[in-house]
FIKOLZA-1660 file (N, C-alpha, C; in steps of 0.1 Angstrom, whole numbers, plus 5000, padded with zeros to 4 digits):
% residues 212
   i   px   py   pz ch aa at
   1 6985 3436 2441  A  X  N
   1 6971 3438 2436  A  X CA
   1 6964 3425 2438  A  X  C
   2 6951 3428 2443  A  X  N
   2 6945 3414 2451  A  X CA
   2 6931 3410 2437  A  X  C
   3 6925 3407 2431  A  X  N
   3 6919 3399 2417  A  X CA
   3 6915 3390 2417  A  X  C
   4 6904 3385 2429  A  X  N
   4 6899 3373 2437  A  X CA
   4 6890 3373 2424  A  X  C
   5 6882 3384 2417  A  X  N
   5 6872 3381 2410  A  X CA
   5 6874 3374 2395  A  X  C
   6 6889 3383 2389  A  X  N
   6 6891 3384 2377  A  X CA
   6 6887 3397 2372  A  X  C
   7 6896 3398 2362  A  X  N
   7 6890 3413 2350  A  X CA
   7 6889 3408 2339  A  X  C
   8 6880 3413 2334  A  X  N
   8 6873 3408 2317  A  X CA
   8 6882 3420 2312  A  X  C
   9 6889 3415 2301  A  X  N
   9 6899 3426 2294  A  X CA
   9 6899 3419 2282  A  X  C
  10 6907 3428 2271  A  X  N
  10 6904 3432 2259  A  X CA
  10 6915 3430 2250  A  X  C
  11 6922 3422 2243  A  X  N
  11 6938 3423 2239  A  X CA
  11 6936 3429 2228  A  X  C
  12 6946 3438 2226  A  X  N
  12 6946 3441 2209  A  X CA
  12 6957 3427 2203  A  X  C
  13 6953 3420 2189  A  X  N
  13 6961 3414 2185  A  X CA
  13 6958 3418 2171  A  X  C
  14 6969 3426 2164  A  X  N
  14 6965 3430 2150  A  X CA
  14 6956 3438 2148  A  X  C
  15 6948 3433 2136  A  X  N
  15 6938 3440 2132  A  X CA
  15 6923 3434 2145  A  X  C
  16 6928 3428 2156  A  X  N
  16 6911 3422 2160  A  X CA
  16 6916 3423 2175  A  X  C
  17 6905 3422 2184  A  X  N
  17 6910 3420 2196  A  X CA
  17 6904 3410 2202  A  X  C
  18 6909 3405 2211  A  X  N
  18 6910 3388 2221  A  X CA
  18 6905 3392 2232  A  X  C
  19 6891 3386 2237  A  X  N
  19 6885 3389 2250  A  X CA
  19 6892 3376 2256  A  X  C
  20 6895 3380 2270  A  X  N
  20 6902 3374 2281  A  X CA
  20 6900 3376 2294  A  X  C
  21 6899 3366 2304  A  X  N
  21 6904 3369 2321  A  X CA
  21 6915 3370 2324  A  X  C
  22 6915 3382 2331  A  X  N
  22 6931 3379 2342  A  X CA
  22 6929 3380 2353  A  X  C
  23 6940 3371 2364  A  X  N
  23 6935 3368 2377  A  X CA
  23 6946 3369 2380  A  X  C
  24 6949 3381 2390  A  X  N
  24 6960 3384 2397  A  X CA
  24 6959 3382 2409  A  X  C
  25 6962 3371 2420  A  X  N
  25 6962 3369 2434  A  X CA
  25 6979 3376 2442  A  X  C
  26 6969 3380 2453  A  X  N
  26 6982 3391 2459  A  X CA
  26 6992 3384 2463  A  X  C
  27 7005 3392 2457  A  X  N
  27 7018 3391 2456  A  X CA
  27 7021 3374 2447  A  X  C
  28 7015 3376 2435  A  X  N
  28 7014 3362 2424  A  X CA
  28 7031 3365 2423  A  X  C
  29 7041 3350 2421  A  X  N
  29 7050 3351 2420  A  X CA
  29 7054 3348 2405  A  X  C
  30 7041 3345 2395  A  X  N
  30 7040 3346 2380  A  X CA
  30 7029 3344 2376  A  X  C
  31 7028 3345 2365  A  X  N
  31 7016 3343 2358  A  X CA
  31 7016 3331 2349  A  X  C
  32 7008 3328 2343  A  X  N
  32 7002 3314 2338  A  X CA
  32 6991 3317 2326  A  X  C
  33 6995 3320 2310  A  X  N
  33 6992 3321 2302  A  X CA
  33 6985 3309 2294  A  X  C
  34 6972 3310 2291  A  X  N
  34 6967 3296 2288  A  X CA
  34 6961 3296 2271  A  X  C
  35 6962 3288 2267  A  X  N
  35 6963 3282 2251  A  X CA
  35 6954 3267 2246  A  X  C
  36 6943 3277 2248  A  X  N
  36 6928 3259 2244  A  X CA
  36 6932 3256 2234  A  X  C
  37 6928 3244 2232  A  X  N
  37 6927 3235 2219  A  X CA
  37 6918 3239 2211  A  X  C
  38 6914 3229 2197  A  X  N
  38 6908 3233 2184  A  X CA
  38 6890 3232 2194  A  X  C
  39 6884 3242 2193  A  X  N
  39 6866 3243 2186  A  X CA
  39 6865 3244 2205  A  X  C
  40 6877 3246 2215  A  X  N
  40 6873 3253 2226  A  X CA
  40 6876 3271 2230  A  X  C
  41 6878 3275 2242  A  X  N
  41 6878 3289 2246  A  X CA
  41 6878 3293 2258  A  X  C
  42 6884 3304 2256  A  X  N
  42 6889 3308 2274  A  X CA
  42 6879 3305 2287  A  X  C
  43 6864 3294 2279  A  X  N
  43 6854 3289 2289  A  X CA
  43 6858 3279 2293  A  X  C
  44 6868 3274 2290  A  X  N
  44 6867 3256 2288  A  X CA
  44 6867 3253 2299  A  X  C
  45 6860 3244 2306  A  X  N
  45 6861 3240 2319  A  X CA
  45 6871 3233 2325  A  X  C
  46 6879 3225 2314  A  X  N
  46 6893 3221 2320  A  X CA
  46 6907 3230 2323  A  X  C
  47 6910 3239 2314  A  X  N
  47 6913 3249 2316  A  X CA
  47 6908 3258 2327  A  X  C
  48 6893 3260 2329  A  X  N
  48 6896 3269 2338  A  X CA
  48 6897 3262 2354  A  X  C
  49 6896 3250 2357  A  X  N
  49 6897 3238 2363  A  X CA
  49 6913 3245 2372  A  X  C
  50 6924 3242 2361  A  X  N
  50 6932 3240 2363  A  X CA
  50 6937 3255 2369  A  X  C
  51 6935 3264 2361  A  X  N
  51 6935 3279 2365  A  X CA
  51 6933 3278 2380  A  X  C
  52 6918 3275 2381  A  X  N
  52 6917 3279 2395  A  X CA
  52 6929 3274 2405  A  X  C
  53 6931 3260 2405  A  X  N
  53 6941 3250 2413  A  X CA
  53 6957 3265 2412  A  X  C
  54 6959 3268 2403  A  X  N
  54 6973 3277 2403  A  X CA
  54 6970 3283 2408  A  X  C
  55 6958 3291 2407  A  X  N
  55 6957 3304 2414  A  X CA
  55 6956 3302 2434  A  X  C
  56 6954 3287 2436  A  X  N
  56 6954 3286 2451  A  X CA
  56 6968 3281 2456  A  X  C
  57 6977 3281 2444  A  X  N
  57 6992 3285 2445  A  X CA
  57 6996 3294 2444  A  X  C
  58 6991 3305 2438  A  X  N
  58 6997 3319 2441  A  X CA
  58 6999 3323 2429  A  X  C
  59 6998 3319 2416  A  X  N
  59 7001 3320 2407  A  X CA
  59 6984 3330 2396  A  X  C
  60 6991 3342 2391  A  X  N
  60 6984 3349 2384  A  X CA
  60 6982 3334 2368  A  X  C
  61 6963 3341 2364  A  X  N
  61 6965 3337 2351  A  X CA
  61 6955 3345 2345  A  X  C
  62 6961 3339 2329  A  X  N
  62 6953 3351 2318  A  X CA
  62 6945 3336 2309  A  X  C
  63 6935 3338 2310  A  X  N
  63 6926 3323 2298  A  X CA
  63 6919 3338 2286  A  X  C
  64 6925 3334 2274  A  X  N
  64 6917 3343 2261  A  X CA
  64 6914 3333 2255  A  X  C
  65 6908 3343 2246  A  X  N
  65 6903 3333 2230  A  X CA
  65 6917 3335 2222  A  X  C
  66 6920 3324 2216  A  X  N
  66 6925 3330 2204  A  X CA
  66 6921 3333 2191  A  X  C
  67 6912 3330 2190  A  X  N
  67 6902 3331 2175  A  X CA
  67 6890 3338 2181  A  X  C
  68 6890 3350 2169  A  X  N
  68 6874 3356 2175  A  X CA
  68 6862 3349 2172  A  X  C
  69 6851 3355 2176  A  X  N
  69 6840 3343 2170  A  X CA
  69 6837 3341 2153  A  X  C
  70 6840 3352 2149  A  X  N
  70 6841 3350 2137  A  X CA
  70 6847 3340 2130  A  X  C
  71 6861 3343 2136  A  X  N
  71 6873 3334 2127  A  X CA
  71 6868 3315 2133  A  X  C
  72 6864 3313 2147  A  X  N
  72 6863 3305 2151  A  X CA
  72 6851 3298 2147  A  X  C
  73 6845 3304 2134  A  X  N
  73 6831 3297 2126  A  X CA
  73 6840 3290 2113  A  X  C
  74 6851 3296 2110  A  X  N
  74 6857 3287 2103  A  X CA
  74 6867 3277 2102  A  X  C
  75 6865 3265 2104  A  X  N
  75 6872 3250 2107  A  X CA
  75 6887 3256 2105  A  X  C
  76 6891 3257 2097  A  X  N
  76 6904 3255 2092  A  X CA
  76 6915 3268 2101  A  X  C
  77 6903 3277 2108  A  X  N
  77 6915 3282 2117  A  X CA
  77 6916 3276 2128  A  X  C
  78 6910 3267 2133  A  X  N
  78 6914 3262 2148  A  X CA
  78 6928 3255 2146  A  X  C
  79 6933 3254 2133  A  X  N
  79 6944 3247 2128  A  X CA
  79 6957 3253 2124  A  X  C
  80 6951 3267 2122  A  X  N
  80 6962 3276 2119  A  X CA
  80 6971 3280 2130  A  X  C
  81 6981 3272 2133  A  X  N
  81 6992 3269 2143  A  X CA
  81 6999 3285 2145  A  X  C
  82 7001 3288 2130  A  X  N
  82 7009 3301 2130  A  X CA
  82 7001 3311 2135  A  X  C
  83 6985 3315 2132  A  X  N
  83 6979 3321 2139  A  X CA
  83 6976 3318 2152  A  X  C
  84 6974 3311 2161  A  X  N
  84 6975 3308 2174  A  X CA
  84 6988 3312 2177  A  X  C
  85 6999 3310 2174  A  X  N
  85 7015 3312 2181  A  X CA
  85 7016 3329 2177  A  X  C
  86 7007 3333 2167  A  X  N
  86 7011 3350 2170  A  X CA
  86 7001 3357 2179  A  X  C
  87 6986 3352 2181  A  X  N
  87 6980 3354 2192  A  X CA
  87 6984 3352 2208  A  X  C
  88 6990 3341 2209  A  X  N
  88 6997 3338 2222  A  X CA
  88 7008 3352 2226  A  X  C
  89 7017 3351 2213  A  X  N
  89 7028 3359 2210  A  X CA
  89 7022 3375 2216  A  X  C
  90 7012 3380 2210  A  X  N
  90 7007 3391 2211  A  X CA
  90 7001 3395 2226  A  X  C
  91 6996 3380 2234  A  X  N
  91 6991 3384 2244  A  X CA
  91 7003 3387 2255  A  X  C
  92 7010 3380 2251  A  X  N
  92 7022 3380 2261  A  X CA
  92 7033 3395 2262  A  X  C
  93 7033 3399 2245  A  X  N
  93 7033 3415 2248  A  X CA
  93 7023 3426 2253  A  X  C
  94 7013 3423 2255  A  X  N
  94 7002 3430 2261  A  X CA
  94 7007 3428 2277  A  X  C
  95 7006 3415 2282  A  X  N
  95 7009 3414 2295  A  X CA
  95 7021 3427 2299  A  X  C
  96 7034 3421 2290  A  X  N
  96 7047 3429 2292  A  X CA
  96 7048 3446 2297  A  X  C
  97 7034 3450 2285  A  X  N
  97 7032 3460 2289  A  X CA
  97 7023 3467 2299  A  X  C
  98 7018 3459 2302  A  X  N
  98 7003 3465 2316  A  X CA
  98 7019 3466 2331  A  X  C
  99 7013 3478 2337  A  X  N
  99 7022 3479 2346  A  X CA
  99 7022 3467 2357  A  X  C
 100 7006 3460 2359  A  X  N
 100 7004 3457 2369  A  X CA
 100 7013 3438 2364  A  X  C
 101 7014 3435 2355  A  X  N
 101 7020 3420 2353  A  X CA
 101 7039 3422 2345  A  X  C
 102 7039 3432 2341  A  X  N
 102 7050 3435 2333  A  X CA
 102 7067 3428 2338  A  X  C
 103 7065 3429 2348  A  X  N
 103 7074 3422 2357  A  X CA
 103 7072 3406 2360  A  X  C
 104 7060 3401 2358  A  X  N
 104 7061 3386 2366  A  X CA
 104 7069 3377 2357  A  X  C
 105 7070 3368 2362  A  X  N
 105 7075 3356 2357  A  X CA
 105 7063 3350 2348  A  X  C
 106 7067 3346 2335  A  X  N
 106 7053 3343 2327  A  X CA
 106 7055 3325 2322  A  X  C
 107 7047 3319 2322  A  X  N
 107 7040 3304 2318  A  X CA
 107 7036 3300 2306  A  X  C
 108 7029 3292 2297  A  X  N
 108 7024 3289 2291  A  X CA
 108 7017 3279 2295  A  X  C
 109 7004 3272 2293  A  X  N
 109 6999 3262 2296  A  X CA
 109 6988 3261 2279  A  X  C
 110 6995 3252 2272  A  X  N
 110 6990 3246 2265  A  X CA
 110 6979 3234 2264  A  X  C
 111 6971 3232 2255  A  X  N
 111 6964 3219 2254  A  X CA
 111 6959 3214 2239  A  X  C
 112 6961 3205 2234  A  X  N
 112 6959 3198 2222  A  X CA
 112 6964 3211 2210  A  X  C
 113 6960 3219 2200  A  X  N
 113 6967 3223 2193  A  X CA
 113 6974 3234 2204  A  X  C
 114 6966 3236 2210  A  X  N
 114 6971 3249 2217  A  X CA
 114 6988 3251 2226  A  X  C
 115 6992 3237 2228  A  X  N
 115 7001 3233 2230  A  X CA
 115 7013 3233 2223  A  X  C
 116 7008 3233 2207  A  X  N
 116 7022 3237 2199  A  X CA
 116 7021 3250 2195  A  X  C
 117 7015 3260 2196  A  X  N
 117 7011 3273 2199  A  X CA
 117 7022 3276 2209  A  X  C
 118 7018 3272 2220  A  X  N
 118 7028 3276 2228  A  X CA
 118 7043 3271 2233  A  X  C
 119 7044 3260 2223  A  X  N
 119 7059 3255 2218  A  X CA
 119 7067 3264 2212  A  X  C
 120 7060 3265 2199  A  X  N
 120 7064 3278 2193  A  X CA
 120 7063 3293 2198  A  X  C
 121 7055 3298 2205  A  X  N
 121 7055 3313 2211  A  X CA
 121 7070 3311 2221  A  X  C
 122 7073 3300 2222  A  X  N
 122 7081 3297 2238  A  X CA
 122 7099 3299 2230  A  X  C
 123 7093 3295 2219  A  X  N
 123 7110 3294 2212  A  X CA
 123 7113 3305 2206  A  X  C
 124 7104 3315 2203  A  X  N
 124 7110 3326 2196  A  X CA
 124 7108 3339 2211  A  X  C
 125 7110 3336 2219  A  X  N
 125 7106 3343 2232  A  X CA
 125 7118 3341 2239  A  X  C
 126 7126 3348 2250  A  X  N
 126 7134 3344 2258  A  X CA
 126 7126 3353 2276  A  X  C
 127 7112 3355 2276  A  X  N
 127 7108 3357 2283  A  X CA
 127 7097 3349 2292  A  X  C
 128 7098 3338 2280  A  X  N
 128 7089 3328 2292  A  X CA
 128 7097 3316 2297  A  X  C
 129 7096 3312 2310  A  X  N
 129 7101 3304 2315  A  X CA
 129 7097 3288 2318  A  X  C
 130 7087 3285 2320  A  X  N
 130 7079 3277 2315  A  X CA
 130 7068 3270 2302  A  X  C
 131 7068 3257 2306  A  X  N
 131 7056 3253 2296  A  X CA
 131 7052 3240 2299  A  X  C
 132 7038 3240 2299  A  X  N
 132 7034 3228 2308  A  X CA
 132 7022 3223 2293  A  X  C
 133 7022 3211 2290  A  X  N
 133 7011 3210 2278  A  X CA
 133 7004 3195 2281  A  X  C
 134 6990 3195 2280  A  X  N
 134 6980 3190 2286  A  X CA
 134 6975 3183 2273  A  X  C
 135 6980 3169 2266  A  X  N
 135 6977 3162 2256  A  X CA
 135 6972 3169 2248  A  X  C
 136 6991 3179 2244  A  X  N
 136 6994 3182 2233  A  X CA
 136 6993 3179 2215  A  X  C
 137 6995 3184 2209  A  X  N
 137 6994 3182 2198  A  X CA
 137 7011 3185 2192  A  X  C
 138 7019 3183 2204  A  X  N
 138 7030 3188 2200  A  X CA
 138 7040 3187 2189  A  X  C
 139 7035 3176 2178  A  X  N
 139 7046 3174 2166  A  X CA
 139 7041 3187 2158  A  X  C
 140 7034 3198 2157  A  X  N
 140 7028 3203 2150  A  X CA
 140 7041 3214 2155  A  X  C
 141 7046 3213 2164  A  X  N
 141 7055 3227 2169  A  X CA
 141 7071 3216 2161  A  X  C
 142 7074 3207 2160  A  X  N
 142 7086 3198 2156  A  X CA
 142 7092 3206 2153  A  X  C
 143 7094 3218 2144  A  X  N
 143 7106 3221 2140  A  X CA
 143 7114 3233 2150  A  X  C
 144 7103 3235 2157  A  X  N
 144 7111 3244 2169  A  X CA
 144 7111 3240 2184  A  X  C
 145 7111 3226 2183  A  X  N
 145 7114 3221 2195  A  X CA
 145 7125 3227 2201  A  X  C
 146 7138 3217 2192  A  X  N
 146 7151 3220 2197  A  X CA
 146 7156 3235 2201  A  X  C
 147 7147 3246 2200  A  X  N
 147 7153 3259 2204  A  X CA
 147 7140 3262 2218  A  X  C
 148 7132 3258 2219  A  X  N
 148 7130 3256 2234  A  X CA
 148 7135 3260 2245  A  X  C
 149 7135 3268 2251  A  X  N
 149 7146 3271 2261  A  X CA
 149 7141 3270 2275  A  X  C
 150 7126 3270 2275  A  X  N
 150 7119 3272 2286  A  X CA
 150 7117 3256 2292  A  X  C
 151 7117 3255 2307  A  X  N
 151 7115 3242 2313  A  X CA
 151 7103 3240 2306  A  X  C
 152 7099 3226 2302  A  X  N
 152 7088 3221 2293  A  X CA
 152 7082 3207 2301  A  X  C
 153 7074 3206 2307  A  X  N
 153 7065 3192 2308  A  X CA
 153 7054 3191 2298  A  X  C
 154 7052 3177 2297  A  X  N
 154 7044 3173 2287  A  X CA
 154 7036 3159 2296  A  X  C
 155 7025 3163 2294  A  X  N
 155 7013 3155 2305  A  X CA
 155 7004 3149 2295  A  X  C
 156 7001 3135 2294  A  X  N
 156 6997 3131 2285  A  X CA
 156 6990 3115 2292  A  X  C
 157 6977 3116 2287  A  X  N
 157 6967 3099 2293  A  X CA
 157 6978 3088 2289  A  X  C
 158 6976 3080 2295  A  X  N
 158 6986 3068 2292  A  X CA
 158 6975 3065 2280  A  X  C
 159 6963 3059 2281  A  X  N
 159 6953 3054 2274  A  X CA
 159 6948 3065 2257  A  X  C
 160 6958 3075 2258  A  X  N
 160 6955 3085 2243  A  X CA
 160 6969 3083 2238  A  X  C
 161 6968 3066 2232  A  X  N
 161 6981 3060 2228  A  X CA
 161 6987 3072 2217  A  X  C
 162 6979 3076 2206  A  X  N
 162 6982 3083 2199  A  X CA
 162 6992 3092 2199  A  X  C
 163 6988 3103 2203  A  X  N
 163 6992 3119 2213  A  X CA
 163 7001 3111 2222  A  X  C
 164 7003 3102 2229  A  X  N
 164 7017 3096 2239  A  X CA
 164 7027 3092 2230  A  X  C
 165 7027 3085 2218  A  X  N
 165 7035 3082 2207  A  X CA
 165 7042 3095 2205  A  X  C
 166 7037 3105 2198  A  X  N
 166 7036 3113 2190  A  X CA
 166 7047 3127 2204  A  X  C
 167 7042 3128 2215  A  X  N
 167 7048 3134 2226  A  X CA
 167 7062 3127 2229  A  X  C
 168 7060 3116 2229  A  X  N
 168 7072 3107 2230  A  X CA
 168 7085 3111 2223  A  X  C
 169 7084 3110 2208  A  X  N
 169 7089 3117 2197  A  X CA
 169 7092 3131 2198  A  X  C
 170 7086 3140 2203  A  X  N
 170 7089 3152 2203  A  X CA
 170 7096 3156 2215  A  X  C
 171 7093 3150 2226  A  X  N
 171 7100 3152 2239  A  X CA
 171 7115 3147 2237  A  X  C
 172 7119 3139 2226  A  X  N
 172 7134 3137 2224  A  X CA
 172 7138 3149 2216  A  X  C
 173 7130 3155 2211  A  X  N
 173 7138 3165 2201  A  X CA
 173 7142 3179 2210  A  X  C
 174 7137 3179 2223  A  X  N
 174 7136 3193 2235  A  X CA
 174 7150 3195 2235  A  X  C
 175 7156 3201 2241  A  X  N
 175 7170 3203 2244  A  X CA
 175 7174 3214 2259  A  X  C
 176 7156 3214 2264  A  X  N
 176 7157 3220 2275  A  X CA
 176 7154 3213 2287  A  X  C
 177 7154 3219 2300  A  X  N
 177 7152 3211 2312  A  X CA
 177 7136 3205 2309  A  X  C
 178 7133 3195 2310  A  X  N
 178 7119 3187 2302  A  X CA
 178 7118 3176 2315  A  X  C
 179 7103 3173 2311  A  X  N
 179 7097 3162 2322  A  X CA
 179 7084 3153 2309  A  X  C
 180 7083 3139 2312  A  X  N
 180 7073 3135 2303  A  X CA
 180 7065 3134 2318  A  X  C
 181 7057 3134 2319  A  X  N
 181 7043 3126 2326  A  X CA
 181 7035 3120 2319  A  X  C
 182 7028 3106 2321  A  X  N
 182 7022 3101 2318  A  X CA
 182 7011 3094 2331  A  X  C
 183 6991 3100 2328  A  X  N
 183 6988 3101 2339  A  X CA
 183 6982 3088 2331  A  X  C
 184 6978 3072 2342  A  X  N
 184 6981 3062 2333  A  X CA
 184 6963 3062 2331  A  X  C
 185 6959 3052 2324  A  X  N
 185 6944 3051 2323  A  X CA
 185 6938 3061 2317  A  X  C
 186 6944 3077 2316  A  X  N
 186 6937 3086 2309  A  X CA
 186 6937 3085 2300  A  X  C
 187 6923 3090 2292  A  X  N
 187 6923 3093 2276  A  X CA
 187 6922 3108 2271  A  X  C
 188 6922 3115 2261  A  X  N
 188 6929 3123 2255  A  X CA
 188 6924 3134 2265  A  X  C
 189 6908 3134 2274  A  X  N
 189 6902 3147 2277  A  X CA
 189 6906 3143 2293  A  X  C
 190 6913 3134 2298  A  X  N
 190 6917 3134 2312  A  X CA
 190 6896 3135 2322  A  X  C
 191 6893 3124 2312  A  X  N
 191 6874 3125 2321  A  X CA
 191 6875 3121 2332  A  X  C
 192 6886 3111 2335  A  X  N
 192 6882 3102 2345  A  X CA
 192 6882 3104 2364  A  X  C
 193 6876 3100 2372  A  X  N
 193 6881 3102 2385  A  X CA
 193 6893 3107 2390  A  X  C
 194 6897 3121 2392  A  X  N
 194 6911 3121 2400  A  X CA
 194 6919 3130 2386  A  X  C
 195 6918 3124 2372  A  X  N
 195 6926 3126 2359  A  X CA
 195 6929 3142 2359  A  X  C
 196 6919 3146 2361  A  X  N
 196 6918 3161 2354  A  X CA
 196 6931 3169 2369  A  X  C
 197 6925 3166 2380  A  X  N
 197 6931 3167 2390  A  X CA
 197 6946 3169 2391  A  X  C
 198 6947 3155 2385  A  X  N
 198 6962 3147 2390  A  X CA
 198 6971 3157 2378  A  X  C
 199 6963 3163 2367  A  X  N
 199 6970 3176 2356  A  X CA
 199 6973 3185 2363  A  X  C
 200 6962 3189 2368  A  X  N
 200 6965 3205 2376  A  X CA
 200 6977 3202 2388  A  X  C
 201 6979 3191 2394  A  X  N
 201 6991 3195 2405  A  X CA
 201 7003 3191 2398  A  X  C
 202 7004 3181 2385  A  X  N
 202 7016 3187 2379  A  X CA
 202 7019 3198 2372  A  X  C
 203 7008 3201 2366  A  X  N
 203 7012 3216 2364  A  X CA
 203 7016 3228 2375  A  X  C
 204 7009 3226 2388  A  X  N
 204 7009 3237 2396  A  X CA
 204 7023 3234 2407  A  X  C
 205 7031 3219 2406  A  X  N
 205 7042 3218 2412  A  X CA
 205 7051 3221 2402  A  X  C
 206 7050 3221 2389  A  X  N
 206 7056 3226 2373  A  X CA
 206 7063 3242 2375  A  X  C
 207 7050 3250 2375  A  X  N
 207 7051 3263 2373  A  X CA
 207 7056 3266 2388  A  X  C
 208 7051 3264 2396  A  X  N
 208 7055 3268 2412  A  X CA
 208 7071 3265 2414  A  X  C
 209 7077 3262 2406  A  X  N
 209 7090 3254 2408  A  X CA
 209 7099 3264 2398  A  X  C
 210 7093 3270 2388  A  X  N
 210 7100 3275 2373  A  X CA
 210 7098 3286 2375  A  X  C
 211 7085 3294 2378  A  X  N
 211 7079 3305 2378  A  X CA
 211 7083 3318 2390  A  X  C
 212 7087 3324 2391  A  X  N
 212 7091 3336 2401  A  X CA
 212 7103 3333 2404  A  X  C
% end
């Protein structure tokens, strides 16, 4: 199925449902589930940045919200990790069941909380195969590192000393096939010449490598 344009689709999660794109390029050898950070959305331009770059590897992707607009007027859910990891969780049974993705090979691509969202969705799953996370927020996933199963990169500014500490630490607790990258001079939002870039082809040699 060929999805040059995208489909605006609708996830049930619970009681609410999650507006989302999916972009299935013909004969995708997986898909690439994406997970924004706090007070962003399936708009975010770095996210969808990187999307596009996968998808001219062949790789299907799905960018949703995870917080409706509602819930995302109040602060304290961009932080509710557990709700993000059951929205993730939820989308990824939606995928399972659509005839046309039900089969691929599926991804996670995380970023700042969204990244231990998909730490966690990845460890109580034995259907995702990857995970690629874009100055993560990943101590917030710590206690389910070690069950991890999925290949895991962790891409992080050399210059967002913080979040490199903090990844540092958590990349020893993995116990799966794992990569750190460190892109050097970047700070947390990868602004710089080339930065944002140099994310997307490790992620797209990441998934391209894991995926199908």
């Amino acid at each position: 199925m060929s999805d040059p344009e995208g489909l605006q689709v609708s996830i049930p999660a619970g009681p609410v449902s999650l507006e989302g794109e999916l972009h299935l390029p013909e004969d995708s050898a997986g898909l690439v589930v994406f997970a924004h950070g706090s007070g962003s959305s399936r708009h975010s331009p770095r996210n969808q940045y990187v999307a596009s770059v996968l998808r001219e590897r062949g790789l299907g992707t799905l960018l949703f919200d995870l917080l409706t607009e509602a819930e995302d007027r109040t602060y304290e859910n961009r932080f509710d990790i557990d709700r993000l990891t059951d929205r993730l969780g939820a989308a990824t049974d939606w995928l399972r069941e659509r005839e046309d993705t039900a089969s691929l090979s599926v991804g996670y691509f995380g970023s700042s909380t969204g990244a231990a969202a998909a730490l966690r969705a990845a460890s109580a799953r034995d259907d995702v195969d990857a995970v690629v996370s874009r100055g993560g927020r990943v101590d917030l996933a710590t206690a389910r590192l070690p069950t991890v199963a999925a290949a895991t990169l962790f891409v992080v500014g050399g210059a967002d000393t913080q979040v490199l500490e903090l990844n540092r630490d958590a990349f020893a607790e993995l116990n799966c096939e794992k990569e750190l990258a460190v892109v050097e001079g970047a700070g947390h939002l990868f602004e710089g010449e080339g930065e944002l870039e140099r994310v997307a082809e490790l992620a797209a040699d990441w998934f391209g490598e894991h995926l199908g």
